[in-house]
Structure formats: C-alpha cells, structure tokens
C-alpha positions in Angstrom: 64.1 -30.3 -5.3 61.2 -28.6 -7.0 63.0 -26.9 -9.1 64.5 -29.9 -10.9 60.9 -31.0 -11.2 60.5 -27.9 -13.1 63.3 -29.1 -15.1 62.6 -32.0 -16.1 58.5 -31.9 -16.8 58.3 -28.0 -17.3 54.8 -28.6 -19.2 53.4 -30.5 -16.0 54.8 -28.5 -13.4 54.7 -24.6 -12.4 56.1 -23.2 -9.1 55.0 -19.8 -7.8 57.0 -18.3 -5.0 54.9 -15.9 -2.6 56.5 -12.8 -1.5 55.0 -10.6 1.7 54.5 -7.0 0.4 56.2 -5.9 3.8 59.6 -7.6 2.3 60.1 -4.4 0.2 62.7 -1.7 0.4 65.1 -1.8 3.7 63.7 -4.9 4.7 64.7 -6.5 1.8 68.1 -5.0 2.7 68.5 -5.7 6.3 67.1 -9.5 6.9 69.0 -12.2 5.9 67.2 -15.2 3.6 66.5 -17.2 6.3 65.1 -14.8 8.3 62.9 -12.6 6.5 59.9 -15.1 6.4 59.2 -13.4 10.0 57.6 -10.7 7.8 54.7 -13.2 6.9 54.7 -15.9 4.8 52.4 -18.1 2.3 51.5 -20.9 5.0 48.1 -22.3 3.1 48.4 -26.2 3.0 46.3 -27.4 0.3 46.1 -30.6 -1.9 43.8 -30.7 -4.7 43.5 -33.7 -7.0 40.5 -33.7 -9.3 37.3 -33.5 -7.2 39.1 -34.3 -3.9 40.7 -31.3 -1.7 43.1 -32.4 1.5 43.2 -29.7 3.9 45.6 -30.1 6.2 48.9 -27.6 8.5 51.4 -29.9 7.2 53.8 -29.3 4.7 55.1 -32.4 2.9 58.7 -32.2 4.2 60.2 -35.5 5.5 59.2 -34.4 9.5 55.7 -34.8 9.0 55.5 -38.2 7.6 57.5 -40.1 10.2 57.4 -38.1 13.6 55.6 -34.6 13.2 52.1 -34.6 14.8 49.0 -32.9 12.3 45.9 -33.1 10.9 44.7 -33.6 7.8 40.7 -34.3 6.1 39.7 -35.1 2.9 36.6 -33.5 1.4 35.9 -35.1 -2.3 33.4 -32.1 -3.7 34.0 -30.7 -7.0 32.7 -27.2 -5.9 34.9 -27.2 -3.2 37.7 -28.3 -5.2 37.6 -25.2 -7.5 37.3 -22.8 -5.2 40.2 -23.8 -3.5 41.6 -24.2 -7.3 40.8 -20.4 -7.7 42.5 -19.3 -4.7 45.7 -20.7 -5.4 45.5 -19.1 -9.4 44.6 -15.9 -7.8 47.8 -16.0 -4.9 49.8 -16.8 -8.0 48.6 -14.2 -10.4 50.9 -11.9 -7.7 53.8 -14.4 -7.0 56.8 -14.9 -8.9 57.0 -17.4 -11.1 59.9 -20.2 -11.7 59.6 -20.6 -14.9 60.7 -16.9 -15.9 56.9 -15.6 -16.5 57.3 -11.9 -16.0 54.8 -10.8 -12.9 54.0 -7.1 -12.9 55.5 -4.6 -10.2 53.2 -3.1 -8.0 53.4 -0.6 -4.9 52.9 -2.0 -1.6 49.3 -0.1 -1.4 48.5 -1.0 -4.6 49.1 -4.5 -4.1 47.4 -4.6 -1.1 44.2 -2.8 -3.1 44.5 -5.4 -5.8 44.6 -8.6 -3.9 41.8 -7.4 -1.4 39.3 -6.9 -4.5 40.3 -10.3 -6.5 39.8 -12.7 -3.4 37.2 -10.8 -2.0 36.2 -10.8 -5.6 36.4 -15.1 -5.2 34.6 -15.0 -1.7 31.9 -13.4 -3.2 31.0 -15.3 -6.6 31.4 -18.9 -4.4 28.9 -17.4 -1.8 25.9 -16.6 -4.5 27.0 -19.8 -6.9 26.4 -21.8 -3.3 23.2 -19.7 -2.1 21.6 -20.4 -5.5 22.6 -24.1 -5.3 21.2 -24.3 -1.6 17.7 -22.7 -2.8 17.6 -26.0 -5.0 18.4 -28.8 -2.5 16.3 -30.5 0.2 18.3 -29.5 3.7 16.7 -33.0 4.9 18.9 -34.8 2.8 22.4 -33.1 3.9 23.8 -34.1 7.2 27.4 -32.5 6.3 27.9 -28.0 5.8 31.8 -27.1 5.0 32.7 -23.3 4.8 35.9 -22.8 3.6 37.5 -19.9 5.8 40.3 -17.6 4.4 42.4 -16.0 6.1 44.6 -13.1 4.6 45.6 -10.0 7.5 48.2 -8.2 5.3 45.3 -7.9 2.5 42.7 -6.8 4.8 41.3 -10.1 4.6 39.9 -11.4 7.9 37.3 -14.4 7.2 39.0 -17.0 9.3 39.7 -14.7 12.6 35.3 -13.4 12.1 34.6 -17.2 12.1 36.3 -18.1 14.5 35.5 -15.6 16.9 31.6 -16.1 16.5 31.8 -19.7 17.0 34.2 -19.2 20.3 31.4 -16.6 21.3 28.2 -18.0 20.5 29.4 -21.4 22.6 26.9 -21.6 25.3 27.2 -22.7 29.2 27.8 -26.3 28.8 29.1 -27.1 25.8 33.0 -27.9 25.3 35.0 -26.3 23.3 38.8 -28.3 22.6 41.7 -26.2 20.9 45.1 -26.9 19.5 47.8 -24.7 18.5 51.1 -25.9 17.5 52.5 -22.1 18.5 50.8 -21.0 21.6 50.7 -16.9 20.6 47.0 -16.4 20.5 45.9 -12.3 19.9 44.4 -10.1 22.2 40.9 -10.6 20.0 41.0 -14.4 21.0 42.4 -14.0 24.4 39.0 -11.7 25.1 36.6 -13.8 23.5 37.7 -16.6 25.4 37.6 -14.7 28.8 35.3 -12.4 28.2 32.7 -13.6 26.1 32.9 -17.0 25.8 30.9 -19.6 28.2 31.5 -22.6 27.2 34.2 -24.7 29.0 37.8 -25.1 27.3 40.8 -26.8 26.6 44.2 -25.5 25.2 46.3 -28.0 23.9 49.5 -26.7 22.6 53.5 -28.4 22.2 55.6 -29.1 25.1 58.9 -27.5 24.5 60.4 -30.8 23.7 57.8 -30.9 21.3 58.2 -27.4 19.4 60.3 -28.2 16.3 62.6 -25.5 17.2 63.8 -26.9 20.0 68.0 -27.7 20.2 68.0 -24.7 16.6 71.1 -22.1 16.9 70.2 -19.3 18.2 67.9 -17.3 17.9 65.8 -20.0 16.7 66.6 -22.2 19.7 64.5 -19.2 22.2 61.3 -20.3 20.4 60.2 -22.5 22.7 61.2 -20.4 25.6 59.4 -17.6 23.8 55.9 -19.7 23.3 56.0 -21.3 27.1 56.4 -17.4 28.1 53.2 -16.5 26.0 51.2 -19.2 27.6 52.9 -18.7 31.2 50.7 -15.4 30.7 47.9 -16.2 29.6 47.7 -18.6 32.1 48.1 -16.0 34.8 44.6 -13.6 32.8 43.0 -17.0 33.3 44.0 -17.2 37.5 43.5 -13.4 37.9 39.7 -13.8 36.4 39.0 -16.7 38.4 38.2 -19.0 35.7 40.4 -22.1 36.2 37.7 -24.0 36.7 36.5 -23.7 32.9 39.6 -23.5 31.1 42.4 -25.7 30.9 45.3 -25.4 29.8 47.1 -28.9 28.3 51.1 -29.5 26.5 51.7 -32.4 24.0 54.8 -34.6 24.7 55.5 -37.4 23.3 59.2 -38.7 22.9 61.1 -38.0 19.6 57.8 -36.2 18.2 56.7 -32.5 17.4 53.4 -31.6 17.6 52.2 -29.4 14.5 48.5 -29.9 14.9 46.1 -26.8 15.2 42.2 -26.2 15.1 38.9 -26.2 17.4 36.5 -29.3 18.0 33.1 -27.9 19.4 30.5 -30.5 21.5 26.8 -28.6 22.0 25.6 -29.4 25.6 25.2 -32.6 26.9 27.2 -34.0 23.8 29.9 -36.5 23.7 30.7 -36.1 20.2 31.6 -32.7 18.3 29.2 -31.3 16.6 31.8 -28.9 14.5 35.6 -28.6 13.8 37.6 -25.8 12.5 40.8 -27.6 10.2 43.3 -26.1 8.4 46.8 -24.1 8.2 46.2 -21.2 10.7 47.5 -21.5 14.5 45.0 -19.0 15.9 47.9 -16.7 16.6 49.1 -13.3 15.8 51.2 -14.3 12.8 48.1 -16.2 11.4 45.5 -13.5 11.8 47.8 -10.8 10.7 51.0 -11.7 8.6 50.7 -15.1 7.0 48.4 -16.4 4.1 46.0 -18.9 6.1 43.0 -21.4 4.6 40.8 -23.0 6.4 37.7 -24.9 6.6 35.0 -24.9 9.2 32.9 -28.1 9.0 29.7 -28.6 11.0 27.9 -32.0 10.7 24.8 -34.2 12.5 26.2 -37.3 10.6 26.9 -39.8 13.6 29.7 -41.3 11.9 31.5 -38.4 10.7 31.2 -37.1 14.6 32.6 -40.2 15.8 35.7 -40.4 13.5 35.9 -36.4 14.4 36.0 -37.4 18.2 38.8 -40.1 18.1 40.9 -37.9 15.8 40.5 -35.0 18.8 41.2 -37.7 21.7 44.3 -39.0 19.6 45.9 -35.8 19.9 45.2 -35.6 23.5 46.7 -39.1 24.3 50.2 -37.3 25.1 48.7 -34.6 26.8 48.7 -33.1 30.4 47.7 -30.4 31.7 50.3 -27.5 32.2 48.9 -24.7 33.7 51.0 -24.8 37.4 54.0 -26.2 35.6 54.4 -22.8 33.4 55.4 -20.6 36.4 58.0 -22.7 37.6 59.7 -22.7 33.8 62.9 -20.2 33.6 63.0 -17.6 30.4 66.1 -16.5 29.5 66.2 -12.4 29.6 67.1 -12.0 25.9 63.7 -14.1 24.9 61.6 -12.0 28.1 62.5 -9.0 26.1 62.3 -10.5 22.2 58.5 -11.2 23.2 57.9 -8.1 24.3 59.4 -6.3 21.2 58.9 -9.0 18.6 55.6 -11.1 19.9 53.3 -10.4 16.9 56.2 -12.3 14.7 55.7 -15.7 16.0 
C-alpha cells in the first residue's frame, strides 16, 4: 500500500525501511521474513504535521481504529515538532530507502558507533537550544514541562529506561503510581525498582489473553499470550514472596472483541486525585523496548487543572474493563513448549 503511494506522488512521498544491525550475516539466513522482526524492530509511533506532533503506540493499521485499545496526545509546539522531525531524518539517514537512494554499508560496530554519536548528537543540541530558551521565560507563566524520551538499547541509547526508572524511584509513600503495558514482559531493572526501591503504591494494568492481538495466530504466534500470562504469573509470585500485595496490584483488560494496545505510567503526588505526570508513547516497558526496539516517548508533567483532569479520565477509561488478576494467574495452564520458549527466548517479546 505504501509503496503505490510512492508510485504515484514520488515528489511528496519517501519511505525508509529500518533494519536491526543484529539482522546481519546468519541471521539473515536462518529467520524467515516474518519472523526476523524478533531481532528488534523500528516501533516509534510519531505523527508530525506542521507545528503539531501526535505521540501515540499505535500504528495506523485498520485494528486500531475500530477495536484496538491506545493512547494517543497531541502536543502543537514547533520546538517539539522538529525535534521529533530530526529524529526521524537521522533513523533514516541509516535505513533503506524505497525510492532506490543508495544508503552506505557499514559494520555492525560501526553502525552502532555512528548512530550512538548522531542522536546523542540530537539529544544534546535540543537540551542547550531548550536550557537557553528556559533562562529567557518566566516559570510562573508555564503550567505545562514535556521531555521527550528516547529510547534506542541496540545503539546504547537508554533515555527512556533512566527516566523512567527515576520517576518509578523517586515516588514517595503515598502517592500512586498506575501502569499499562500491552505486553506484560517488564526487565529485571523495572521489576527491582518497583520492589525494591519504589514506595509508592501501584497498579499493573496489562491485556487479558483474549485481549492480546495474538491470540487464535498459528503457531508459534498463537503461545503469545500463554507466554505474557506466564511472565506476569511470576512476577506476581516476587510480589507474594516480598509481602507486598498490599501496595501493588496487579489488573487485565477485557473487553469483548477488543485488544488492548495501550502502554505508559500516570503518577498522582500524595493526597492527589489527579495525576500530576504521565509517561506516553511507543515503548511497553519491557525487555524488547529497553533493549531491541527503536522506542520515543514523552514524559509530560503539568499543574494545569484541566490538563490533569482530561489526563485522569483518559487513565480511568482504560481501567473501565479492568480487574484485577493477581490469584487468577496461578490457576492459568502454560503449555510446556511456551514454559520453555520463555525461558530461552523471554528478552524477545
């Protein structure tokens, strides 16, 4: 489909297809197509039309406009806009182009050495462009702060996962903190900030199994949601075995003939009903996010009433098909193939 629209407007349209480094030499070889995006992936969903960026972790396939649960903000800032611009011209200065454009071959370590340096390159000029623009505005006036958050583990890029992390730790005794994942896979760095250094109290929410979008796909595909369940089914048992029930829970989405896609963090201070802060974006705060996929992200933090308000219905909309999960995981059955695929494969999903 995109490619005819390269076709037939080739001076208005240019596609750039994103390649993993790690999909070089035998893997290449041994993965089929329609497989080998378990390698990582380009999985940034951004929408940029003149000064307006729509940050959202849906793609703009037919699922996600009729019964595919997500999130999605718009920010209208021209700063914000070109940075986001940049981003995508710098992902595509090492992707391969549609239109025949011949892209330079690189080793794996040199490619990794030469993204690293351009988008850390990016990060850097924003951050003093914004610091000198700060210096010259009145903080009284602003009730609004966005910081976009990038996320890049193959190119040793890890702004999203430090972000995150210091917001999950620096969350004091009671305040709130409510999660989402669409894939329920988080890393061993999240799992320990949460129960280790983390106070605040918590809520998971993550897809039923009838809500994962895998579910009823030919196998292997179809042991997805098996997989996921099994992932949280363990978790869940860290969070009994520390004796900390009380403080997290743990929550499914299910809803009938819908998936549920949505992912990010809402944070209420003490004695808050309304969030204070939200984390939106692409990434699902789990191992293929942090370390295999191209993730972006912003991390917005506001004292506007209404912005908290619209913030706070959009978090209890997601939770209107929720309930909570944590007994009902034990009593789930894994198949033995998918028991042993997690333990060999998890940092895939």
């Amino acid at each position: 489909m995109v490619q005819e629209l390269v076709k037939v407007a080739q001076d208005q349209c240019k596609l750039s297809l994103y390649q993993t480094p790690r999909l070089q030499g035998s893997w290449s070889k041994i993965l089929p197509a329609r497989y080998n995006e378990i390698l990582g992936l380009q999985h940034m969903k951004l929408y940029i039309t003149d000064d307006s960026v729509l940050l959202s972790g849906a793609n703009c396939s037919n699922d996600y406009f009729q019964k595919r649960q997500d999130r999605y903000i718009e920010i209208e800032d021209v700063d914000l806009a070109n940075f986001y611009q940049e981003l995508i011209d710098e992902v595509t200065k090492f992707s391969k182009q549609e239109s025949g454009e011949k892209v330079n071959k690189y080793s794996k370590e040199t490619l990794i050495k030469d993204v690293n340096r351009n988008i850390v390159s990016l990060i850097e000029k924003w951050k003093s462009k914004q610091t000198t623009k700060m210096a010259s505005i009145d903080d009284g006036t602003k009730d609004t702060w966005v910081f976009p958050l990038i996320q890049m583990g193959e190119f040793d890029i890890t702004q999203d996962e430090y972000a995150t992390c210091n917001i999950l730790s620096s969350a004091p005794k009671g305040s709130y903190l409510r999660l989402a994942t669409g894939y329920f896979n988080l890393t061993e760095n999240y799992v320990n900030t949460l129960l280790k250094n983390c106070k605040a109290n918590i809520s998971l929410l993550m897809a039923h199994p009838n809500a994962n979008g895998f579910l009823g796909a030919a196998w292997p595909a179809g042991g997805i949601p098996h997989a996921y369940s099994l992932i949280a089914q363990k978790f869940w048992q860290r969070v009994v075995d520390t004796n900390q029930a009380s403080r997290i829970l743990m929550l499914e989405y299910e809803r009938p003939e819908w998936t549920f896609h949505a992912k990010g963090l809402w944070y209420y201070p003490p004695g808050s009903s309304r969030p204070w802060a939200t984390v939106i974006g692409s990434a699902n705060l789990g191992e293929r996010s942090v370390k295999r996929d191209l993730e972006a992200q912003a991390a917005i933090f506001t004292t506007s009433p209404e912005l908290q308000e619209r913030l706070h219905k959009e978090c209890d909309m997601l939770h209107q098909h929720a309930a909570e999960c944590g007994a009902a995981l034990h009593s789930r059955e894994t198949p033995l193939w998918v028991q042993a695929t997690v333990r060999l494969l998890r940092t895939y999903f």
